[in-house]
mmCIF file of the N, C-alpha and C atoms, coordinates in Angstrom:
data_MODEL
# 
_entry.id   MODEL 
# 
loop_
_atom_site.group_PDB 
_atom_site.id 
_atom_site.type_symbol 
_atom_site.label_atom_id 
_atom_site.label_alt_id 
_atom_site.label_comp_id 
_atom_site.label_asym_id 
_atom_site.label_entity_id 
_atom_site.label_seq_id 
_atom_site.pdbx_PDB_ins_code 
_atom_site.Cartn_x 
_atom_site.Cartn_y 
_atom_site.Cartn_z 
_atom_site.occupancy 
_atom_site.B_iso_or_equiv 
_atom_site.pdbx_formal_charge 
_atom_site.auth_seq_id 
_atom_site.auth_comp_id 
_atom_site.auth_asym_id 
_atom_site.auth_atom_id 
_atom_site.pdbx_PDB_model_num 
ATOM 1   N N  . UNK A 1 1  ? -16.985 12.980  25.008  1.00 0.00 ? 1  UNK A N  1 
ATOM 2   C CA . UNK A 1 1  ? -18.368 13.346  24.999  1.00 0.00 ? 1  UNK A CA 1 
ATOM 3   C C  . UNK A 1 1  ? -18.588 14.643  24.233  1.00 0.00 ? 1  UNK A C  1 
ATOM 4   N N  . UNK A 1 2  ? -18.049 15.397  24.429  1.00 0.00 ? 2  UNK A N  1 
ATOM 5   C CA . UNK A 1 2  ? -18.170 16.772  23.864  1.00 0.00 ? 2  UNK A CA 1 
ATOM 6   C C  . UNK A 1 2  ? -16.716 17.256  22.311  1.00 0.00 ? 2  UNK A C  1 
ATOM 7   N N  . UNK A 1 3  ? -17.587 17.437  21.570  1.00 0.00 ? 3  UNK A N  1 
ATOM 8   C CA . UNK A 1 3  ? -16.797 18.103  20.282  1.00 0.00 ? 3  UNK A CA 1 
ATOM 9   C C  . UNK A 1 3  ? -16.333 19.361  20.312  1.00 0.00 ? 3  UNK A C  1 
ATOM 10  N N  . UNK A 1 4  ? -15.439 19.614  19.312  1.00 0.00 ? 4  UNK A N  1 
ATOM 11  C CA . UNK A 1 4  ? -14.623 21.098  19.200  1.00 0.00 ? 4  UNK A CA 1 
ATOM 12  C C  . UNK A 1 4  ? -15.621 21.080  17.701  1.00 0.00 ? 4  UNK A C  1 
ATOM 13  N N  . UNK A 1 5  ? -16.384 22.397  17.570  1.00 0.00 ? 5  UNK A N  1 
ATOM 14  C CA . UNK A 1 5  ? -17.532 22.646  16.524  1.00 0.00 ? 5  UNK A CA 1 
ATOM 15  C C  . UNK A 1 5  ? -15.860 23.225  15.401  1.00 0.00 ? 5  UNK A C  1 
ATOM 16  N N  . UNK A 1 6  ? -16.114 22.737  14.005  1.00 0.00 ? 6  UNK A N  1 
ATOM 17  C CA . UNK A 1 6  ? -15.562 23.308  13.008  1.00 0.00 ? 6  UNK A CA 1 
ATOM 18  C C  . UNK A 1 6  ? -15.255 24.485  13.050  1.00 0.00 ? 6  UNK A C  1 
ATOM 19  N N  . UNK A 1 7  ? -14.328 25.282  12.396  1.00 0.00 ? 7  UNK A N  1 
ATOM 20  C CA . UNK A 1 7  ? -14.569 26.728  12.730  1.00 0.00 ? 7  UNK A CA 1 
ATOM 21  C C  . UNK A 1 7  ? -15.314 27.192  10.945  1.00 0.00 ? 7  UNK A C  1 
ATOM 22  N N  . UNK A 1 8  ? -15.334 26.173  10.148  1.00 0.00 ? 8  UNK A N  1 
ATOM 23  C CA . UNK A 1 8  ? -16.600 26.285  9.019   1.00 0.00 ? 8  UNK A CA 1 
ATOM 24  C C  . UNK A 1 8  ? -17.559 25.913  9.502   1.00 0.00 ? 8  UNK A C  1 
ATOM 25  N N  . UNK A 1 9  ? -18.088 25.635  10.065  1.00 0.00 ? 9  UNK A N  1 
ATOM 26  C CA . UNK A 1 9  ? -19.626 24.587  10.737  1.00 0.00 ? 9  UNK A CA 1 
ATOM 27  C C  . UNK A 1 9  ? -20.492 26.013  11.029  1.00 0.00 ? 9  UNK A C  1 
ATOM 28  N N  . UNK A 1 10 ? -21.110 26.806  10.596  1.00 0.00 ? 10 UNK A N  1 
ATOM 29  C CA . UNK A 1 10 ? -21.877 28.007  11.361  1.00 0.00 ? 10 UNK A CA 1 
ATOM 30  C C  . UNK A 1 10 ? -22.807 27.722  12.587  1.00 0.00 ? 10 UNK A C  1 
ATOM 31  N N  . UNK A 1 11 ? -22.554 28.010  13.535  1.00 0.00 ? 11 UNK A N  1 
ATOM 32  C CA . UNK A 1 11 ? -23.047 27.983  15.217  1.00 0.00 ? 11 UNK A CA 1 
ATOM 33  C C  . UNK A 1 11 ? -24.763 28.783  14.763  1.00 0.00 ? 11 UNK A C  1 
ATOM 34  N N  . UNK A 1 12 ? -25.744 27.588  14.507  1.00 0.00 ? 12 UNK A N  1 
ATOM 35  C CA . UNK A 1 12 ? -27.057 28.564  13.921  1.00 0.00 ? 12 UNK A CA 1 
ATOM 36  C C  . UNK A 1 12 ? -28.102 27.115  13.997  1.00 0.00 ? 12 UNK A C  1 
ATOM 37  N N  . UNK A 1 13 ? -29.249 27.260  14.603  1.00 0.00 ? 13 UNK A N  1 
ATOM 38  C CA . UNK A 1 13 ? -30.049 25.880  14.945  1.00 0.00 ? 13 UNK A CA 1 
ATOM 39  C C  . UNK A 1 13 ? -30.880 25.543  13.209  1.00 0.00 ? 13 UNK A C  1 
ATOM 40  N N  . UNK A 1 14 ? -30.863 24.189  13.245  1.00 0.00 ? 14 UNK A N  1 
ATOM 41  C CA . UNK A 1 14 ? -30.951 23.985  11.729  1.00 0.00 ? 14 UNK A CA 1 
ATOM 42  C C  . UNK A 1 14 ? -32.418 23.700  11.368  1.00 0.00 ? 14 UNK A C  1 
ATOM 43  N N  . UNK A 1 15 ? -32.926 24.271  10.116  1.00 0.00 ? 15 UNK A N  1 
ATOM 44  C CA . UNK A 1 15 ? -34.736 23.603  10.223  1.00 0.00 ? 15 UNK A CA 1 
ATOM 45  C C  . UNK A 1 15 ? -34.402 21.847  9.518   1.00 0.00 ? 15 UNK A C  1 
ATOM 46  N N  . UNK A 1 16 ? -35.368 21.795  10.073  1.00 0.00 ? 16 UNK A N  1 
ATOM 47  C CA . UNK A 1 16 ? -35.217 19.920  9.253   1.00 0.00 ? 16 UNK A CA 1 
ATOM 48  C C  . UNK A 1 16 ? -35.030 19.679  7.986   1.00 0.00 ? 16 UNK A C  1 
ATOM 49  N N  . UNK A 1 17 ? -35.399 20.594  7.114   1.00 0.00 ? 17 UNK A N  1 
ATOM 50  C CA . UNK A 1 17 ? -35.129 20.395  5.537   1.00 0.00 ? 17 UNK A CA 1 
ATOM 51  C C  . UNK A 1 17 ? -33.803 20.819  5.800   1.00 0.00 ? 17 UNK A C  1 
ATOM 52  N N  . UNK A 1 18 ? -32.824 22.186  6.115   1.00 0.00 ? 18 UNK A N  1 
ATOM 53  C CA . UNK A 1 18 ? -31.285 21.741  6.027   1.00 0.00 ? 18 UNK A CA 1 
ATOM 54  C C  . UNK A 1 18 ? -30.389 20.975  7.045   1.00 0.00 ? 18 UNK A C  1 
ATOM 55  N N  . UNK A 1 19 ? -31.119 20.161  8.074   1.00 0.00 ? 19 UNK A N  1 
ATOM 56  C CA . UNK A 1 19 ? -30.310 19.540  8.544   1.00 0.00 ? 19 UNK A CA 1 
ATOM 57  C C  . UNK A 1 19 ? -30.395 17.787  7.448   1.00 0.00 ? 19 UNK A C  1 
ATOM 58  N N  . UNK A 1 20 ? -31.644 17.495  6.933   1.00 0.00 ? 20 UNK A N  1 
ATOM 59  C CA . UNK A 1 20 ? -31.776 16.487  6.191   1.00 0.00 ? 20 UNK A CA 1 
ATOM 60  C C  . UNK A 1 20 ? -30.517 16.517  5.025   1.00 0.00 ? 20 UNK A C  1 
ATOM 61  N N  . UNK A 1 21 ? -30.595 18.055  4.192   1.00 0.00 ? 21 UNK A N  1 
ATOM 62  C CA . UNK A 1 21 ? -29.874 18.570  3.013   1.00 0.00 ? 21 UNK A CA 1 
ATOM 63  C C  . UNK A 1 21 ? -28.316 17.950  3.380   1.00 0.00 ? 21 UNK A C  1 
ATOM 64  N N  . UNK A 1 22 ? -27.990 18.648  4.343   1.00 0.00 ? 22 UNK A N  1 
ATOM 65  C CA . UNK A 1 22 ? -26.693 18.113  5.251   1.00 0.00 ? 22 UNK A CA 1 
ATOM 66  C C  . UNK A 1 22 ? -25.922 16.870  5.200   1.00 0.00 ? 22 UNK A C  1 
ATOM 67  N N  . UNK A 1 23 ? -27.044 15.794  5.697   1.00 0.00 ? 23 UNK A N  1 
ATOM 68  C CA . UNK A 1 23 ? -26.764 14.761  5.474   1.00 0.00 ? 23 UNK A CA 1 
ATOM 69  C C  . UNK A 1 23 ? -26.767 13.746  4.889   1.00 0.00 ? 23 UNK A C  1 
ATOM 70  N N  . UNK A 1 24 ? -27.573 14.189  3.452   1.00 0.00 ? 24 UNK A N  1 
ATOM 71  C CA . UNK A 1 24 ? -28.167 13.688  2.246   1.00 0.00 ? 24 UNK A CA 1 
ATOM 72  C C  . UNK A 1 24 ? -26.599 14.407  1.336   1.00 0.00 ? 24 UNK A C  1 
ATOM 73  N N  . UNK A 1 25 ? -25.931 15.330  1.279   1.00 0.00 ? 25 UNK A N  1 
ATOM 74  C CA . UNK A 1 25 ? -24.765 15.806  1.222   1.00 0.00 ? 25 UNK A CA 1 
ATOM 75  C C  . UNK A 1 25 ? -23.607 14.806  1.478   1.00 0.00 ? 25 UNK A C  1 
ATOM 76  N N  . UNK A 1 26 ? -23.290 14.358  3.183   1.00 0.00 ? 26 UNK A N  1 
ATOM 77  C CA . UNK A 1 26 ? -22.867 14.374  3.182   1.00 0.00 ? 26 UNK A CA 1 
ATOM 78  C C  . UNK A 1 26 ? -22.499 12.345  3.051   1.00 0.00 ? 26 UNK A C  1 
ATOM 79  N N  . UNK A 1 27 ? -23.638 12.101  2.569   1.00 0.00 ? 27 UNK A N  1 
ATOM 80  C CA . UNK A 1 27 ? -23.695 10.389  2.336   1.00 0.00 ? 27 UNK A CA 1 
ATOM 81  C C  . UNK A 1 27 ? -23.503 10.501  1.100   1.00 0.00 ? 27 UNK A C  1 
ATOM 82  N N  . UNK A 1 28 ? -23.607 11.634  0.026   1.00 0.00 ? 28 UNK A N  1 
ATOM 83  C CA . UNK A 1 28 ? -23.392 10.983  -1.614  1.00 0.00 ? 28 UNK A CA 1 
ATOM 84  C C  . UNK A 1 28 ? -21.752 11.493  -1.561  1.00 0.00 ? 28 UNK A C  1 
ATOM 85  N N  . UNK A 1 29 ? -21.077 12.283  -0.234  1.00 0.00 ? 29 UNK A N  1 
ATOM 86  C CA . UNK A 1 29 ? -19.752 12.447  -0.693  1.00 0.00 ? 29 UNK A CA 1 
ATOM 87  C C  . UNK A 1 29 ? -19.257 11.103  -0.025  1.00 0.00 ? 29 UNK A C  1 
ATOM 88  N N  . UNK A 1 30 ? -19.306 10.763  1.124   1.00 0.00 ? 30 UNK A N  1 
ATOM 89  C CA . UNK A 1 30 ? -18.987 9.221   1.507   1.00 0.00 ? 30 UNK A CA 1 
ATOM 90  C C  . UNK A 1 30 ? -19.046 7.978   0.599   1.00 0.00 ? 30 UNK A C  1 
ATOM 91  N N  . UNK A 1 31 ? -20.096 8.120   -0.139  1.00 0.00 ? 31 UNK A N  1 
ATOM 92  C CA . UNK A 1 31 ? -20.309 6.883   -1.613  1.00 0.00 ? 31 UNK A CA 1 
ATOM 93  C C  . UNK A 1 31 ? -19.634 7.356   -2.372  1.00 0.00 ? 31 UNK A C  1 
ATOM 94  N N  . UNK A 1 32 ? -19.051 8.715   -2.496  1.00 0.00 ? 32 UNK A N  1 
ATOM 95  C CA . UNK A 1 32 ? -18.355 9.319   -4.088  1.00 0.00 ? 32 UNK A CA 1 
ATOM 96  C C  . UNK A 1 32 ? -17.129 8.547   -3.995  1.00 0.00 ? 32 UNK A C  1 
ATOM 97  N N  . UNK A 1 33 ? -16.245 8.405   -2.284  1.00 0.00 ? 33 UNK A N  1 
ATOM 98  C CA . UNK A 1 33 ? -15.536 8.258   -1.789  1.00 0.00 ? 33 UNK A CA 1 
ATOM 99  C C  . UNK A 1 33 ? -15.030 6.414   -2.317  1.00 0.00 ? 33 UNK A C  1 
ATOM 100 N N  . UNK A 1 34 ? -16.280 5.990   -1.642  1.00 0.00 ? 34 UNK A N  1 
ATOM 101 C CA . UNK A 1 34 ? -16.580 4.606   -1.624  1.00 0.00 ? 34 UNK A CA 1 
ATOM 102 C C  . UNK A 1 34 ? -16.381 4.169   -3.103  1.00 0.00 ? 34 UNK A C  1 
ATOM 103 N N  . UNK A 1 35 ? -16.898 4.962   -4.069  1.00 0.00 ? 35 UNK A N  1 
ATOM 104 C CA . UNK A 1 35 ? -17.149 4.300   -5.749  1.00 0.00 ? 35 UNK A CA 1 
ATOM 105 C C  . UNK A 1 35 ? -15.310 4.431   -6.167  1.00 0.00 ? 35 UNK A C  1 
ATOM 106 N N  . UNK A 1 36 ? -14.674 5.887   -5.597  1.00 0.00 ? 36 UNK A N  1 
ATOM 107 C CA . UNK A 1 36 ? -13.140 5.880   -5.824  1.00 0.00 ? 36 UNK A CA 1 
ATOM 108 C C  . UNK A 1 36 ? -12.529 4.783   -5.545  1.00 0.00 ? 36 UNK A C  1 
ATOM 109 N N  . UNK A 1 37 ? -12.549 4.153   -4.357  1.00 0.00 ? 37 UNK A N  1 
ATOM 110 C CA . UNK A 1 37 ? -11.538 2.958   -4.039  1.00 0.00 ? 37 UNK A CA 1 
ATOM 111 C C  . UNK A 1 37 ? -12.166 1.773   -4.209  1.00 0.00 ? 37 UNK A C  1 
ATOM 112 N N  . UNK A 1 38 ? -13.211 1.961   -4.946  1.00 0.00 ? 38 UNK A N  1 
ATOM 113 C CA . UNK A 1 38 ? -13.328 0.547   -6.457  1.00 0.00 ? 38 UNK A CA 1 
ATOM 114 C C  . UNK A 1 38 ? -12.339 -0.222  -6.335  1.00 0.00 ? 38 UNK A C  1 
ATOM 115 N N  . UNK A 1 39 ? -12.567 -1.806  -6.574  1.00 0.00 ? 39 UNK A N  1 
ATOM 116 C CA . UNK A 1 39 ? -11.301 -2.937  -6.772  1.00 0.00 ? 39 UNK A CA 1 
ATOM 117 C C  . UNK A 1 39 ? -10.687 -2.063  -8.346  1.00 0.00 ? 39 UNK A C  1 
ATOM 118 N N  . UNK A 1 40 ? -9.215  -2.331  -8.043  1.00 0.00 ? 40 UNK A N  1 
ATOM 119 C CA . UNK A 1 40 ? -8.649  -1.967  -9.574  1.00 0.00 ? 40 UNK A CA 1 
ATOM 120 C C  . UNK A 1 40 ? -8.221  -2.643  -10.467 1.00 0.00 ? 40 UNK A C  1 
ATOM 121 N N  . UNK A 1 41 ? -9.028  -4.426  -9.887  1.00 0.00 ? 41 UNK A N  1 
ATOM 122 C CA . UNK A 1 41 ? -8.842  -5.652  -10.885 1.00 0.00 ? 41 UNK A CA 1 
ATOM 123 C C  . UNK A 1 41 ? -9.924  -5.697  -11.582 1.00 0.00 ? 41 UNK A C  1 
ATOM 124 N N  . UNK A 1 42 ? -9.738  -5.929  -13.234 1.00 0.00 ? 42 UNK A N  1 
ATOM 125 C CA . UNK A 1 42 ? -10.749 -6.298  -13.787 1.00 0.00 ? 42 UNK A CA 1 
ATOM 126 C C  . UNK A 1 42 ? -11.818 -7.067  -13.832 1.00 0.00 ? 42 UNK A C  1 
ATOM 127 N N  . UNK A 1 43 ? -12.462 -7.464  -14.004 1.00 0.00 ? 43 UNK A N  1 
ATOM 128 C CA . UNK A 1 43 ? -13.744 -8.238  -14.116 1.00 0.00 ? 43 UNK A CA 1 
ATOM 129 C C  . UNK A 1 43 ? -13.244 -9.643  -13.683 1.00 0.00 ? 43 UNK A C  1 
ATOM 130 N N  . UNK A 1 44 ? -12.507 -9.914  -15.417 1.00 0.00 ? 44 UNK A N  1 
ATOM 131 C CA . UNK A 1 44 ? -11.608 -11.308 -15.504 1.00 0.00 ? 44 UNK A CA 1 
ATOM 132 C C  . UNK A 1 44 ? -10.473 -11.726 -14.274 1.00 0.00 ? 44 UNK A C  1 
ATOM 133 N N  . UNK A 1 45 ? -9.884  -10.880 -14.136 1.00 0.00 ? 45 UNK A N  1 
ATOM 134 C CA . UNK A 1 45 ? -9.083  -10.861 -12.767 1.00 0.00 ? 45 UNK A CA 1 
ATOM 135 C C  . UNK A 1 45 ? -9.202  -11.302 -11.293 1.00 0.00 ? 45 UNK A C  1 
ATOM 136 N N  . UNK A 1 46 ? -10.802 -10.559 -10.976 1.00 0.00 ? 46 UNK A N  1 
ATOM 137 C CA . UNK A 1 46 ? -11.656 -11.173 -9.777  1.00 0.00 ? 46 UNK A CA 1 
ATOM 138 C C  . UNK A 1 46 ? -12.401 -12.393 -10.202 1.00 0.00 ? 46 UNK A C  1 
ATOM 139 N N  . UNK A 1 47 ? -12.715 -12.506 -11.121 1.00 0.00 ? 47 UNK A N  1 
ATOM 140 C CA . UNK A 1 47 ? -12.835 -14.219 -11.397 1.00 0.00 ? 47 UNK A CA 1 
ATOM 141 C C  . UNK A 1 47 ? -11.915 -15.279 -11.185 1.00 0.00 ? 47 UNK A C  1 
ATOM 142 N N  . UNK A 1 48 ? -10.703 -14.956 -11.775 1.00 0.00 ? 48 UNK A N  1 
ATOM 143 C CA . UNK A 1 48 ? -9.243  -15.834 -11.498 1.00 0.00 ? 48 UNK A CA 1 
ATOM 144 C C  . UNK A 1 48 ? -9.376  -16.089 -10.151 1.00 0.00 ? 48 UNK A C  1 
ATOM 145 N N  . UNK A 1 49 ? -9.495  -14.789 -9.490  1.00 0.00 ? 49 UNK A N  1 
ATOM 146 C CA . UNK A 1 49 ? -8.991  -14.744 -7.734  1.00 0.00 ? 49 UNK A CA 1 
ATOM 147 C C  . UNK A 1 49 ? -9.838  -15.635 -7.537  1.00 0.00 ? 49 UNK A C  1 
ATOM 148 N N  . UNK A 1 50 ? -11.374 -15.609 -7.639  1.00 0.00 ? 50 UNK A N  1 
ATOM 149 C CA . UNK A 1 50 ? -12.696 -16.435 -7.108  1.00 0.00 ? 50 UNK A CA 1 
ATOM 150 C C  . UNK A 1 50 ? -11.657 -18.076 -7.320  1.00 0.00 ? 50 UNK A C  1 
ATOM 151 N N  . UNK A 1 51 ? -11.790 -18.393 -8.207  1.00 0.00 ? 51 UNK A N  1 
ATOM 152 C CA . UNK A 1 51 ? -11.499 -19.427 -8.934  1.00 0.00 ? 51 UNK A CA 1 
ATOM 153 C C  . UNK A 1 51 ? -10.382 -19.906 -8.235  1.00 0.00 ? 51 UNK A C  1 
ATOM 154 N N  . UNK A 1 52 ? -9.291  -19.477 -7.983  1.00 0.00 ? 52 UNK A N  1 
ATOM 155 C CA . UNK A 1 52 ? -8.062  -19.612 -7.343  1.00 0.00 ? 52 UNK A CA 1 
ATOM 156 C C  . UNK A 1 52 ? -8.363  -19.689 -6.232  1.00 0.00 ? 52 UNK A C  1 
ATOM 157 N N  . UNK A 1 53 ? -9.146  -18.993 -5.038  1.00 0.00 ? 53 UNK A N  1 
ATOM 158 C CA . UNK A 1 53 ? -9.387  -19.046 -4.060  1.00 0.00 ? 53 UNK A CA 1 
ATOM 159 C C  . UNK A 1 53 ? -10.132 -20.343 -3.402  1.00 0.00 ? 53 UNK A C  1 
ATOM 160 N N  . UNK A 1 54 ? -11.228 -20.219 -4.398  1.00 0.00 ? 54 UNK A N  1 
ATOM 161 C CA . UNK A 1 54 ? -12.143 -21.837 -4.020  1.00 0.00 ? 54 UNK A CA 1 
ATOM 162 C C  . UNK A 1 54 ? -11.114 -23.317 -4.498  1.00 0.00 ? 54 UNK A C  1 
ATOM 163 N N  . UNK A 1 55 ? -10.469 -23.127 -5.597  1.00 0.00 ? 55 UNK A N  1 
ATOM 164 C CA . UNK A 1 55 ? -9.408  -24.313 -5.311  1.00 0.00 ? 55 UNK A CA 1 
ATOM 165 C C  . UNK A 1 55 ? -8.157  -24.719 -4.296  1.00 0.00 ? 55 UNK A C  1 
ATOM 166 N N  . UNK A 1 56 ? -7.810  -23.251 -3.744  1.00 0.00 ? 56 UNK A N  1 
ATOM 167 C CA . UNK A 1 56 ? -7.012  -23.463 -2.458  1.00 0.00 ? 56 UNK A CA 1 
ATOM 168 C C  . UNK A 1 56 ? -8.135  -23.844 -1.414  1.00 0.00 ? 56 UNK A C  1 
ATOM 169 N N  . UNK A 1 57 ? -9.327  -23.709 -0.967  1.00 0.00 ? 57 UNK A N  1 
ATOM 170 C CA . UNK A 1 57 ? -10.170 -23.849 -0.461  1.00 0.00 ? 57 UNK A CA 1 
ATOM 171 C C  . UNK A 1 57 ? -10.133 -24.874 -0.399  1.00 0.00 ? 57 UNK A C  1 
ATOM 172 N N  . UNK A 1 58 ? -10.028 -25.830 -1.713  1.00 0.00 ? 58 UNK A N  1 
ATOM 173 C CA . UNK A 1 58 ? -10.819 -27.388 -2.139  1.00 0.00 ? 58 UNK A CA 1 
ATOM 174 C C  . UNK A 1 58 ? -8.975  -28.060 -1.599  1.00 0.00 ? 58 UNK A C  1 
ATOM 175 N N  . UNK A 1 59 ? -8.497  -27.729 -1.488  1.00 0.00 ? 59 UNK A N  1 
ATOM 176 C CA . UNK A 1 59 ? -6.899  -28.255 -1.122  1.00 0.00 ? 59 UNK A CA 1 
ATOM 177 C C  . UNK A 1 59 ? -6.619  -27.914 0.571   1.00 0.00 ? 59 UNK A C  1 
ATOM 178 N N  . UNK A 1 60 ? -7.097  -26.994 0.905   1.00 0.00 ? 60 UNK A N  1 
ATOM 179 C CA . UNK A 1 60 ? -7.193  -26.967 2.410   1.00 0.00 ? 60 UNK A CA 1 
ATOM 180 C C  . UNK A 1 60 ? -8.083  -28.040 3.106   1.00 0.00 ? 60 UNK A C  1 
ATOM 181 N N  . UNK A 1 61 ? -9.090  -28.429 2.788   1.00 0.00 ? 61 UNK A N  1 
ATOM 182 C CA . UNK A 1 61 ? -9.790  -29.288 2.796   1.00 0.00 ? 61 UNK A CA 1 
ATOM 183 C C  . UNK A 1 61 ? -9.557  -30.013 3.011   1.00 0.00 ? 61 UNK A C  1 
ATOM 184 N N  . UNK A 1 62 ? -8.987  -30.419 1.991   1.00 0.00 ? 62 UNK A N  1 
ATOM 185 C CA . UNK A 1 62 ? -8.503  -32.143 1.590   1.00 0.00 ? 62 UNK A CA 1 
ATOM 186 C C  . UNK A 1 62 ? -7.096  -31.999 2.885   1.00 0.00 ? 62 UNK A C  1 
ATOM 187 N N  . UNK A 1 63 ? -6.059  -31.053 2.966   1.00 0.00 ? 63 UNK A N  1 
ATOM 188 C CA . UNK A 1 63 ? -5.382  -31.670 3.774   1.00 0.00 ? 63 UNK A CA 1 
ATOM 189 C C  . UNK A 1 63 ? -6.067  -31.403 5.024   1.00 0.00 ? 63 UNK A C  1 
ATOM 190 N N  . UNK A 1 64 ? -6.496  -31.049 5.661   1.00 0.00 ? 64 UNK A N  1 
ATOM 191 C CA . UNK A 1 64 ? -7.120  -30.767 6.917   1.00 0.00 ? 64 UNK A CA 1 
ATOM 192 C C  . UNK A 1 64 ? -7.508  -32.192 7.290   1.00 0.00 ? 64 UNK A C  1 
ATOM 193 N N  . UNK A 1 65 ? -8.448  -32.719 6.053   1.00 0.00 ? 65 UNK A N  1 
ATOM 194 C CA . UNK A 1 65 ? -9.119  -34.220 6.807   1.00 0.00 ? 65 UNK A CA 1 
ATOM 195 C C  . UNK A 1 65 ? -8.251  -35.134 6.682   1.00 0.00 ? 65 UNK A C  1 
ATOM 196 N N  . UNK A 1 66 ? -7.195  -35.032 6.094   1.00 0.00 ? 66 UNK A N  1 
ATOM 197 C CA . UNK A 1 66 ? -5.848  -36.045 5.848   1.00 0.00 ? 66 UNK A CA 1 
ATOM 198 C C  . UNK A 1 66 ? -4.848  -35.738 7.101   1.00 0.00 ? 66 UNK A C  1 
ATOM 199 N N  . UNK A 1 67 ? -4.807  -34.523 7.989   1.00 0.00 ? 67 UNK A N  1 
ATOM 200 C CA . UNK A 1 67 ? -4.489  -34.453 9.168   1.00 0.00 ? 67 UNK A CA 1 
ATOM 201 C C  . UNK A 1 67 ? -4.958  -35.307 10.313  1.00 0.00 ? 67 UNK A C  1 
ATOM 202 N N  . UNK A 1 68 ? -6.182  -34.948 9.874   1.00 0.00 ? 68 UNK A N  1 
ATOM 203 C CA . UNK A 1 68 ? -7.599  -35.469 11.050  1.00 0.00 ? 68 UNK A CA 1 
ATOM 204 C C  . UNK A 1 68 ? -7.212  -36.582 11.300  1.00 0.00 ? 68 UNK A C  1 
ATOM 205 N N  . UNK A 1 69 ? -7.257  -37.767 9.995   1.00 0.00 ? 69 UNK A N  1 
ATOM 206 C CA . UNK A 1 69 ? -7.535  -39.209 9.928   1.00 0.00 ? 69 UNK A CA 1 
ATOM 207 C C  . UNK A 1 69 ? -6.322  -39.596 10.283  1.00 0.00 ? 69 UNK A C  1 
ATOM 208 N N  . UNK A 1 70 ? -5.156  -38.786 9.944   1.00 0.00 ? 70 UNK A N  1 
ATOM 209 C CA . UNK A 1 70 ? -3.755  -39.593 10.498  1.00 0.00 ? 70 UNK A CA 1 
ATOM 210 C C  . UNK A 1 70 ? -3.340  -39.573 12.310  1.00 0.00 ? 70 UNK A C  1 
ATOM 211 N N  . UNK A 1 71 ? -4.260  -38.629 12.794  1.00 0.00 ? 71 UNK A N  1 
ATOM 212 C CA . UNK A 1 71 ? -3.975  -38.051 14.545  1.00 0.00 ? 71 UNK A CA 1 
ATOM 213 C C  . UNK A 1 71 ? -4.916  -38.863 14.818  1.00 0.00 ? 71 UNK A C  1 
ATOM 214 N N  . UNK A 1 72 ? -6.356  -39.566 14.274  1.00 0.00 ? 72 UNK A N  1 
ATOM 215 C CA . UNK A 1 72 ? -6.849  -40.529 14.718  1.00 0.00 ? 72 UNK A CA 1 
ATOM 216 C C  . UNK A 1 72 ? -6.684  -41.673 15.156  1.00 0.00 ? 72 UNK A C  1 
# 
């Protein structure tokens, strides 16, 4: 329930324009964060995967109902 305050954090009640500043701060460093660990496959690459993925997809499929119909 209760936090240990930063010992950078200054102990001082905030007006609404710098508590807004704060957290308008501290969401473009969270996205700066977010844009860093970007996929590091190319364009063409995540297409393959797409592509590769929906044909294992289209093969799971197919054996799944070829399970089905033989336990029937």
């Amino acid at each position: 329930m209760f936090m240990k305050f930063p010992s950078k954090e200054p102990l001082a009640v905030l007006t609404m324009s710098e508590t807004i500043s704060r957290l308008a701060n501290q969401l473009s460093k969270s996205s700066a964060k977010r844009l860093g660990c970007s996929s590091v496959l190319t364009e063409n690459e995540l297409q393959s995967m797409r592509a590769e993925m929906i044909r294992d997809g289209a093969y799971m499929k197919e054996w799944l109902s070829l399970k089905l119909s033989k336990s029937s």
